[in-house]
C-alpha positions in Angstrom: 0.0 0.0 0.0 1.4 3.3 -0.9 0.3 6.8 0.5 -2.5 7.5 -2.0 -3.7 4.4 -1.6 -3.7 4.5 2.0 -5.9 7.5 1.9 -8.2 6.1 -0.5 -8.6 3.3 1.8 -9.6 5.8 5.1 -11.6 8.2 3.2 -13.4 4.4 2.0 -14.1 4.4 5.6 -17.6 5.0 6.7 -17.6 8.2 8.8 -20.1 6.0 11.4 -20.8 2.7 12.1 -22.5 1.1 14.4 -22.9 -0.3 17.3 -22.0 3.2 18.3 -19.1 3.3 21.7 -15.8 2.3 21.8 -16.5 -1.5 21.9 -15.2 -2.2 18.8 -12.0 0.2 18.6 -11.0 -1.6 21.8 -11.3 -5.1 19.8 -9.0 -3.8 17.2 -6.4 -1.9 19.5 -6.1 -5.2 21.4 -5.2 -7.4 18.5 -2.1 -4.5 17.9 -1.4 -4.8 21.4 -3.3 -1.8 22.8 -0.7 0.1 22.3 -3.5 3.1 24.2 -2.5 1.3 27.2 1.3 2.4 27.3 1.4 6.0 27.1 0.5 9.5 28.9 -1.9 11.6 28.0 -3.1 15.1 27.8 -7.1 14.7 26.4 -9.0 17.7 25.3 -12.6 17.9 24.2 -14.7 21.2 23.6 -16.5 22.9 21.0 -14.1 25.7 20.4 -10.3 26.5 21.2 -9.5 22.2 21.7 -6.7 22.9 19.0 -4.7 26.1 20.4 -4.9 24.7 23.9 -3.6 21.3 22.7 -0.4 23.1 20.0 0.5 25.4 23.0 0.2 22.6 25.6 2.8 20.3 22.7 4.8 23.2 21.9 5.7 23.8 25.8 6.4 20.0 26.3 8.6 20.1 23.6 10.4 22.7 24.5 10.9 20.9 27.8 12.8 18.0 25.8 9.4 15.5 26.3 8.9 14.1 22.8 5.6 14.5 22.2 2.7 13.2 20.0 -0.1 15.3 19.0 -3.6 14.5 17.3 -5.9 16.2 16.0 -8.3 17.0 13.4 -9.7 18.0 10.8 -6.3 18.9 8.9 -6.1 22.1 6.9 -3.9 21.3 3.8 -2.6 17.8 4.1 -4.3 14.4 6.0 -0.6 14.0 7.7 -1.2 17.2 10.0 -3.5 15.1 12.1 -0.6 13.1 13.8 2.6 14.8 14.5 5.6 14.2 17.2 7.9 17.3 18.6 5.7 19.1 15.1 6.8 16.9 12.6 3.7 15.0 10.2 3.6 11.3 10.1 5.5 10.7 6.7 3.9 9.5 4.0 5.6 5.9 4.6 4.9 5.7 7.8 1.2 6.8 7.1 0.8 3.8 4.5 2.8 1.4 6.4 0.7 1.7 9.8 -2.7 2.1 7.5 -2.0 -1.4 5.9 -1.3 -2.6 9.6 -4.4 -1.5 11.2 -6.5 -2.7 7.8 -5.3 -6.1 8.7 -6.0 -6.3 11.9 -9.3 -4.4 11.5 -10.6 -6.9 8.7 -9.1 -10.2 10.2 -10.3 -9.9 13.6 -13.3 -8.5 12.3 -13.4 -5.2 14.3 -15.0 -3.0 11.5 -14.6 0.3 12.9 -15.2 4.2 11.2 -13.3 6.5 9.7 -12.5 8.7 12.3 -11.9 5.4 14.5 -9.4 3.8 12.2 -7.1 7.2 11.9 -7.3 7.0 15.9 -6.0 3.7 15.9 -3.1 4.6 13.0 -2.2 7.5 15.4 -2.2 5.6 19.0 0.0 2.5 17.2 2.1 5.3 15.7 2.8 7.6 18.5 3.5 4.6 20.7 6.3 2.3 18.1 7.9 5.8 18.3 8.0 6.3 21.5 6.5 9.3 22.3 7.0 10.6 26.7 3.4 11.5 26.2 0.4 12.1 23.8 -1.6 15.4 23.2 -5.0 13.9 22.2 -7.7 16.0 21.0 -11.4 14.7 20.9 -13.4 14.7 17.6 -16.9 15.5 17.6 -18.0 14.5 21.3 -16.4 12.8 24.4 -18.3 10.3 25.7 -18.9 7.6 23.0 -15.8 9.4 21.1 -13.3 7.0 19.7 -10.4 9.1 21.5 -12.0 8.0 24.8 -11.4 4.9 24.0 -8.2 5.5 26.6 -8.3 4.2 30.2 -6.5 6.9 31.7 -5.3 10.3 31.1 -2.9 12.8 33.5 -5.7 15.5 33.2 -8.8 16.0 31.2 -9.6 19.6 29.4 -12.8 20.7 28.8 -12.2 23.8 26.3 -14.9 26.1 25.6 -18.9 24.5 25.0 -21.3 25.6 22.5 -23.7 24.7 20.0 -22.1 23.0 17.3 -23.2 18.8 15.8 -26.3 19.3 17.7 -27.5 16.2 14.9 -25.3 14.2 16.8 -24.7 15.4 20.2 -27.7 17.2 21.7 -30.0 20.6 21.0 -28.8 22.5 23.6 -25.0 23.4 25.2 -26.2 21.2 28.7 -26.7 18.3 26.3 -23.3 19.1 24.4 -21.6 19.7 27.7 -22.7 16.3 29.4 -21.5 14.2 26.2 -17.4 16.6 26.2 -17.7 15.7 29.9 -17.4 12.3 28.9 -13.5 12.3 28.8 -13.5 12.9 32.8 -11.6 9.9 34.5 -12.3 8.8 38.1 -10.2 10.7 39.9 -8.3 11.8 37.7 -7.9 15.9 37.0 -10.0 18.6 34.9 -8.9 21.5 33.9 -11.2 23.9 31.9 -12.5 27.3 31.7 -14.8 30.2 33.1 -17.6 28.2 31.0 -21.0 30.3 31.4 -24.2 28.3 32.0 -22.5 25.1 31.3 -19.8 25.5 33.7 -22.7 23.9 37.1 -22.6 20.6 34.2 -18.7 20.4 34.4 -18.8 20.6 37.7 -21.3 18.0 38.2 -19.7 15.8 36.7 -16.7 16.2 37.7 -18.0 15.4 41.9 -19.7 12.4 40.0 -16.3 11.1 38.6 -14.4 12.3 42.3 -12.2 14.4 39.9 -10.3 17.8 41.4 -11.8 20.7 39.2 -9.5 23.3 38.1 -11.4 26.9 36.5 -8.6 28.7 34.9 -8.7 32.0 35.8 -9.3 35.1 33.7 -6.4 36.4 31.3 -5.9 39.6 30.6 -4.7 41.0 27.3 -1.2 43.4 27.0 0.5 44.6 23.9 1.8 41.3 22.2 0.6 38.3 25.0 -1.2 38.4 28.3 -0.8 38.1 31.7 -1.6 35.6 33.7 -1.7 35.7 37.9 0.6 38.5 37.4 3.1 37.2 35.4 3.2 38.4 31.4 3.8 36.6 28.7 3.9 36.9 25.2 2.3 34.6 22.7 2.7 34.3 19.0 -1.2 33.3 18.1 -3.1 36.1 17.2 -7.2 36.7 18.6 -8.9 37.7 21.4 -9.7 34.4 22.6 -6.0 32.8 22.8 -5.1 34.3 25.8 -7.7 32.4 27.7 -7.0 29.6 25.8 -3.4 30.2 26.6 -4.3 30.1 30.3 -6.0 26.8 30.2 -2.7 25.4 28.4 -0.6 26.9 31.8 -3.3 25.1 34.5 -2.6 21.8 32.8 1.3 22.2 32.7 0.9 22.5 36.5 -0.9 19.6 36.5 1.6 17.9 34.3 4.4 19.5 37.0 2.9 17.7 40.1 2.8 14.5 38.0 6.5 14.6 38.1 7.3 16.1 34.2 10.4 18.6 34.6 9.1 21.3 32.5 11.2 24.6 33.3 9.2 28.2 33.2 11.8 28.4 30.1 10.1 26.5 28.1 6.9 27.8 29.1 7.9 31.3 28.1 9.8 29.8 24.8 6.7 27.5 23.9 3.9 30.4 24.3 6.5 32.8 22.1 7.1 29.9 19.7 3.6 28.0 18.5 2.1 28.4 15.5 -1.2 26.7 14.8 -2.7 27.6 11.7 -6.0 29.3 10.6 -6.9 30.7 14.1 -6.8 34.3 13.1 -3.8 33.9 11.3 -2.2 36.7 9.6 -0.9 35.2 6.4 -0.1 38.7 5.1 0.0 42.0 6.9 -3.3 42.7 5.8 -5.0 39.5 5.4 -6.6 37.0 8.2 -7.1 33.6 7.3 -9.7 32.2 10.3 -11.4 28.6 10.9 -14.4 29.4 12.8 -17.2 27.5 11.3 -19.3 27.5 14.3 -21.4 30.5 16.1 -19.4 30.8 19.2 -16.2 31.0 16.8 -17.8 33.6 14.5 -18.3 35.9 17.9 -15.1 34.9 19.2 -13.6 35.9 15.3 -16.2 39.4 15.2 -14.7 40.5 18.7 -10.7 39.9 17.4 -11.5 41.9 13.7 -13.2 44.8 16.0 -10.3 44.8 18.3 -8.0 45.9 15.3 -10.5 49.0 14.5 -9.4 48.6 11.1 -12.0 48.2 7.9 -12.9 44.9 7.0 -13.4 42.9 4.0 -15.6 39.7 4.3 -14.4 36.5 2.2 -17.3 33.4 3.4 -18.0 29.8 2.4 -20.0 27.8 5.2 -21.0 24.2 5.1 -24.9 23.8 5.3 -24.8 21.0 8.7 -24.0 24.8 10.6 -25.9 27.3 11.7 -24.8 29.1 8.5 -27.5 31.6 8.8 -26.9 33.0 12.1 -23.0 32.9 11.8 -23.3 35.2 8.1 -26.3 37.7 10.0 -23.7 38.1 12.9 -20.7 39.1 11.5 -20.9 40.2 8.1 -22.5 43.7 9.6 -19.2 44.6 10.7 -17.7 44.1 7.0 -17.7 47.1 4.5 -18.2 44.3 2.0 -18.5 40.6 1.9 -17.2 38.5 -1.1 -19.6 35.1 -0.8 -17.7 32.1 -2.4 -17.9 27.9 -2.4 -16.1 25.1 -2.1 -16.8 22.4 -4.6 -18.3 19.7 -1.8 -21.7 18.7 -1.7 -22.6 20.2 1.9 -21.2 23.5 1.2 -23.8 26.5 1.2 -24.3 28.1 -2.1 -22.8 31.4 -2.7 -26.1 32.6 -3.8 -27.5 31.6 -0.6 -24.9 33.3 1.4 -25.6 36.5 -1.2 -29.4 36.6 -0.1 -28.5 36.3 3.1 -25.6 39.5 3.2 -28.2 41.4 0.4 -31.2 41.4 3.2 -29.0 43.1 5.7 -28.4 45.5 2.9 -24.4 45.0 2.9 -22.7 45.5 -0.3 -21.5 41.6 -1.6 -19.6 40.3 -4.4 -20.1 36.8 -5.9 -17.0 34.4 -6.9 -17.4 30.8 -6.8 -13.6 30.7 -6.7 -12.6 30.5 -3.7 -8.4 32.3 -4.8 -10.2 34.3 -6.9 -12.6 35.6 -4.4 -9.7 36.7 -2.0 -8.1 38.8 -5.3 -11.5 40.5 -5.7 -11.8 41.2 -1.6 -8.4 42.7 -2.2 -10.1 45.0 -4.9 -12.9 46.2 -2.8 -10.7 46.7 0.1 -10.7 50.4 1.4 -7.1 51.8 1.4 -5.7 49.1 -0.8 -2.1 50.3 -1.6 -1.4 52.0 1.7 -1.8 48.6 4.3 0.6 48.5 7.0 1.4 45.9 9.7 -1.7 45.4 11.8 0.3 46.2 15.1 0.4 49.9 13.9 -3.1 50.3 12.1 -4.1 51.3 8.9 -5.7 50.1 6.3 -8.5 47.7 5.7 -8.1 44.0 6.7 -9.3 40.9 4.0 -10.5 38.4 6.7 -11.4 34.9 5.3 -13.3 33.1 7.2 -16.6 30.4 8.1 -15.3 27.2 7.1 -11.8 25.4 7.8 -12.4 23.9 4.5 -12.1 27.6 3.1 -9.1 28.0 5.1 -7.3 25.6 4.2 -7.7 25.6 0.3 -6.6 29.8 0.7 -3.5 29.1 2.5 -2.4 26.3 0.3 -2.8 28.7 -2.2 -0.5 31.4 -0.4 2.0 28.7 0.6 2.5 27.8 -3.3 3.2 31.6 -4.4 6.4 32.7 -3.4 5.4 36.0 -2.8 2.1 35.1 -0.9 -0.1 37.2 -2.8 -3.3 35.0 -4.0 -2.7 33.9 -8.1 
């Protein structure tokens, strides 16, 4: 098997199978020797923020000399993002070596397992033949019945931020959402999570049911180029008015990490905050344009307050898939655009751009149509105010191209940017 045909195989995958749970997954880890059973982890699970807390939280670790898995998903530009040790992608080798592996054992011991499943199982084989000190593992849709739960332990749970997001799958309102991310809370184990609203009386519950210590990060506080945190300042390379919380949820669970014996230096705190990248997350890819994965409603308000913060104009560039609240994301922050360019991806659940047109028309906001998605950033560009007197957006200026409502979106633009030499969209 080679590495196209190893990703024909997983996308061949059905996405769910059932019996729904872990019962399966645990069938097929055992017959590769649970490997799940032999490392450390870090989990995570939330509907927003699960992938900055979980790079900063790898980045410090690395820094500290731990070598150190990561998963995640989705991936922006290439499948390999979603497992990585000390930031390195699985190679493609590697990726179709361990995918014939784990088709074996999945079709032989007659484990049939999904998509997202299988890649779990590549990853926890992977990470554990390479001898990772411990594994960042990030949570895919839920918790509970998740297939990254299907780990017996972990050194601390996360619970990042809860909103509404797969309410098809995991319930109609955030209490519902919130009781199925609880999931990942071990029996006296550790939480760590944040300042969480309505939904914050849920963690807690279940944290007492589970006899787990509950740790609320406290409130961050913005400064110039980081935060500050219990008095301390730090800076931090990832842009948006939501990191530094997210940032402070990634220093509670290196504590924890701390008092289970890992040696990790306030060095390599300071150099791992300073140092992370993580892609897409109101990411500057030029000086004046923002590349941003919020597909959801509480990451469009989290991505509105961060453009207002630069009190710079802005230029819309959208494509939403039609499984979100599409509607209420576009009606929330397109009012704070001078113009919105409304574009698609070519996917069968993606939102027309006529749709998204209607929707920016009826709010009486100018809007621009291209289906292109490269060429729709060009012609945001055009209608930008100010266009050939931008600056850096630490000093101001002019107007700001944000793209922005699907990670899809995000990723396909800054492929596009990291081909061209010059990273102007061609």
């Amino acid at each position: 098997m080679n590495y196209t045909e190893a990703l024909n195989y997983i996308h061949s995958i059905p996405k769910f199978r059932r019996p729904l749970g872990n019962a399966n997954l645990r069938r097929l880890l055992e017959s590769l020797g649970n490997p799940q059973k032999n490392l450390s982890y870090v989990h995570i699970a939330g509907t927003n923020g699960k992938g900055s807390v979980a790079a900063m939280t790898a980045r410090i670790l690395e820094e500290s000399g731990y070598r150190t898995g990561l998963f995640t998903s989705p991936y922006l530009e290439v499948f390999n993002e979603r497992i990585r040790i000390n930031g390195e992608n699985i190679p493609d080798d590697k990726l179709a070596d361990y995918t014939a592996r784990v088709k074996r054992a999945m079709e032989t011991g007659d484990a049939l397992v999904s998509e997202f499943a299988f890649v779990t199982a590549v990853a926890l084989l992977y990470l554990y033949e390479q001898k990772c000190d411990i594994v960042i593992l990030e949570a895919g849709m839920g918790g509970r019945l998740d297939a990254t739960n299907v780990i017996d332990r972990s050194l601390v749970s996360v619970i990042c931020r809860i909103g509404l997001d797969h309410t098809q799958y995991l319930g109609n309102t955030v209490e519902e959402i919130a009781y199925e991310k609880c999931g990942i809370i071990r029996d006296g184990g550790t939480v760590v999570s944040y300042p969480n609203g309505d939904v914050e009386k849920i963690i807690k519950k279940c944290s007492e049911e589970k006899n787990a210590r509950l740790i609320i990060a406290e409130t961050a506080e913005d400064t110039e180029n980081g935060f500050s945190y219990k008095g301390k300042e730090y800076l931090l390379s990832l842009k948006g008015s939501y990191q530094p919380q997210n940032a402070a949820v990634a220093l509670e669970t290196i504590e924890i990490l701390r008092q289970n014996g890992f040696n990790i230096p306030e060095t390599a705190v300071l150099a791992g905050l300073r140092n992370v990248l993580w892609p897409a997350r109101f990411e500057f890819v030029t000086d004046n344009i923002i590349i941003d994965g919020g597909h959801n409603i509480d990451g469009i308000r989290a991505l509105r307050e961060s453009l207002l913060s630069l009190d710079r104009p802005i230029v819309l560039v959208m494509a939403m898939m039609e499984d979100k609240d599409y509607e209420t994301c576009i009606r929330h922050i397109a009012p704070i655009a001078k113009t919105v360019v409304a574009t698609e991806l070519n996917m069968p659940r993606c939102v027309s751009s006529g749709r998204i047109s209607d929707i920016v028309k009826s709010m009486n906001i100018p809007v621009i149509v291209n289906n292109n998605p490269v060429e729709a950033v060009n012609a945001a560009l055009s209608a930008a105010t100010s266009a050939l007197t931008y600056s850096a957006p630490e000093t101001g200026g002019g107007s700001v191209v944000c793209v922005c409502g699907s990670l899809y979106l995000a990723g396909e633009v800054r492929k596009n940017f990291r081909k061209t030499e010059n990273n102007t969209c061609k």
